[in-house]
C-alpha positions as CSV (number, residue, x, y, z in Angstrom):
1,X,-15.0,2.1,-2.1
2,X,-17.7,3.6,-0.3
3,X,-17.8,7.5,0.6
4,X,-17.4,7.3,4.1
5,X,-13.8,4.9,4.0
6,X,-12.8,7.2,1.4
7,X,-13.4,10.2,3.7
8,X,-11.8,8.5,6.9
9,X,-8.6,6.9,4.9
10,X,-6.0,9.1,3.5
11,X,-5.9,6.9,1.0
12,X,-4.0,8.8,-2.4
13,X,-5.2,7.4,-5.9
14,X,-2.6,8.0,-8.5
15,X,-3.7,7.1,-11.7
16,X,-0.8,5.9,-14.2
17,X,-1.9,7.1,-18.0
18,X,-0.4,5.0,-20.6
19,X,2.0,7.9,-22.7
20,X,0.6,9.3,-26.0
21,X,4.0,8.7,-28.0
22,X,4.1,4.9,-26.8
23,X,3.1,2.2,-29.6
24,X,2.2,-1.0,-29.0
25,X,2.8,-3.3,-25.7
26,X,4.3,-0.8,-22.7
27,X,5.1,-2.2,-19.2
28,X,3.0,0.4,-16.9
29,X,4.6,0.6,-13.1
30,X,2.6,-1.0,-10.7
31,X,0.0,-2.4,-12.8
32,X,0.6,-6.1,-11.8
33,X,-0.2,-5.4,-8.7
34,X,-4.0,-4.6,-9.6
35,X,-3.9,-7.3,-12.3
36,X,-2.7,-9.7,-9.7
37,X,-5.7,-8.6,-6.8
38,X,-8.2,-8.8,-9.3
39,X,-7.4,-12.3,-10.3
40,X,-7.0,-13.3,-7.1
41,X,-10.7,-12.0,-6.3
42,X,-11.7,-13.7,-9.8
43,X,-10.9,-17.2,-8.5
44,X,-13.6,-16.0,-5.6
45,X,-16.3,-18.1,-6.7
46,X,-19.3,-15.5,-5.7
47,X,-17.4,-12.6,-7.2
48,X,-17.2,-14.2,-10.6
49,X,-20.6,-12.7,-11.3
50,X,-22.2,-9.2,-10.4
51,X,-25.6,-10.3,-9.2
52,X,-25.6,-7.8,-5.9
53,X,-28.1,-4.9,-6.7
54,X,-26.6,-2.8,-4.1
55,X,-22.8,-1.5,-4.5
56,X,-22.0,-2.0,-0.6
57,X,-23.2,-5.8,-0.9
58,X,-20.4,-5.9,-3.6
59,X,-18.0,-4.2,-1.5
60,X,-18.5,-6.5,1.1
61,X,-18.0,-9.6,-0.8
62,X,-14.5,-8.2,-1.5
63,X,-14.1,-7.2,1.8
64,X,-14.6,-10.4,2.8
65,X,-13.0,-12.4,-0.2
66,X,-9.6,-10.3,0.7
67,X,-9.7,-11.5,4.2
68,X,-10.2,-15.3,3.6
69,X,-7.5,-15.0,1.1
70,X,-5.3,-13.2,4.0
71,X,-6.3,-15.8,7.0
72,X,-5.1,-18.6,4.6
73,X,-2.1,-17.3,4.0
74,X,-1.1,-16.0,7.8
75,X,-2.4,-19.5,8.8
76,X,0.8,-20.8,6.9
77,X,3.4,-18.4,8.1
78,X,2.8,-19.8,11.4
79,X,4.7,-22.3,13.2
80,X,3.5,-25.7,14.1
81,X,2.8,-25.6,17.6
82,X,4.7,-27.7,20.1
83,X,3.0,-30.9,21.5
């Protein structure tokens, strides 16, 4: 995220920390949801592979990768139109 949408979002980053005592496989909360964005961004052709030099170009891509996947899915909530 770049510095000036961090500075103009109140935006709060809670980092969940898997627990020292825990062995083995431990369901974290609300870890699917980041596991599930970031596949849905990996089946984003062009963000497959990192070949932006600059981080904003990168942060665009999933700006824009995001809202494609967001039009298609508001474009079938909506009703057929009468006619």
């Amino acid at each position: 995220m770049s510095t000036s949408l961090a500075n103009t979002s109140s935006l709060a980053l809670t980092i969940v920390k898997r627990p020292d005592d825990s062995a083995g496989f431990t369901v974290l909360p609300r870890r699917w949801c980041v596991e599930r964005t970031l596949a849905w961004l990996i089946r984003r052709r062009g963000l497959v592979r990192d070949y932006e030099r600059l981080p904003v170009t990168s942060e665009v891509m999933v700006m824009w990768s995001m809202t494609v996947l967001v039009g298609r899915r508001l474009a079938r909530l909506r009703p057929p139109s009468p006619g």
